[in-house]
C-alpha positions as CSV (number, residue, x, y, z in Angstrom):
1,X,30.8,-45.3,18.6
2,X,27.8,-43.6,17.1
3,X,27.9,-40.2,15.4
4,X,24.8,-38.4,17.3
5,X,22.8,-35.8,14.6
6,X,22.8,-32.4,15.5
7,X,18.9,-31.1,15.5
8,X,18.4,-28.6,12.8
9,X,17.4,-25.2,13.3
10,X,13.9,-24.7,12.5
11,X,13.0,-22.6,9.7
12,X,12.6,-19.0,10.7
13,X,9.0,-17.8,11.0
14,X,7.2,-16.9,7.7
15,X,5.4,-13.2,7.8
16,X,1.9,-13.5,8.0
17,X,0.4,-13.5,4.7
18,X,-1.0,-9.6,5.2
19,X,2.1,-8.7,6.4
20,X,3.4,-10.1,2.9
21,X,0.6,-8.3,0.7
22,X,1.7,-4.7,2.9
23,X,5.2,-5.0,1.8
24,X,4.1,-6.1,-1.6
25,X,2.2,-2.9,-1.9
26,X,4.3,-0.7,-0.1
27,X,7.4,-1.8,-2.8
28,X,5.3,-1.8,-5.9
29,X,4.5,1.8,-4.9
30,X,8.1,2.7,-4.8
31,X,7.9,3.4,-0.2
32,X,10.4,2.2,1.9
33,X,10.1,-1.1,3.0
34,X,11.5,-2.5,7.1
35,X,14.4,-4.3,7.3
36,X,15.4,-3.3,3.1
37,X,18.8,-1.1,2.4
38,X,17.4,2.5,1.1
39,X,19.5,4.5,-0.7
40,X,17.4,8.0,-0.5
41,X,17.8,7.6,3.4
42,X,21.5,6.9,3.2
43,X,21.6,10.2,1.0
44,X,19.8,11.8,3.6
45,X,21.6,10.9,6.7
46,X,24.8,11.5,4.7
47,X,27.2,14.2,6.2
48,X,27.1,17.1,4.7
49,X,30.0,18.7,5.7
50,X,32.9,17.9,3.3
51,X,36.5,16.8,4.8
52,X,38.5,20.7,3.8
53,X,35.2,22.7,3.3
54,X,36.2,24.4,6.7
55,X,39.9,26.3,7.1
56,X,39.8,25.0,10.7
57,X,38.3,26.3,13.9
58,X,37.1,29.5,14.8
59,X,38.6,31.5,17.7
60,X,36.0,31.7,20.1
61,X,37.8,34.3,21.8
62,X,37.9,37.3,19.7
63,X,34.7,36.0,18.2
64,X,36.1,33.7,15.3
65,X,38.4,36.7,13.7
């Protein structure tokens, strides 16, 4: 019996070399970059509303009283 090799994947595709310089750029100048975690939109996106900043629900019925 002969063992048959599985094919490799191929390598996944490089960026094209501007592509490269962009992102260089754009992280040397401190901007977001695709595809990169970023904490200042995590912050931003963020919930503000804290779990027991509210009392509960208002009565919509005699107009929250």
């Amino acid at each position: 019996m002969h063992a048959e090799s599985v094919p490799l994947a191929p390598p996944p595709p490089q960026d094209p070399p501007i592509y490269r310089d962009l992102l260089r750029a754009w992280a040397d100048r401190g901007r977001t970059l695709p595809g990169r975690h970023d904490p200042e939109w995590v912050r931003l996106v963020a919930p503000q509303v804290r779990r027991g900043q509210f009392s509960g629900l208002a009565n919509p019925v005699d107009n929250g009283r």
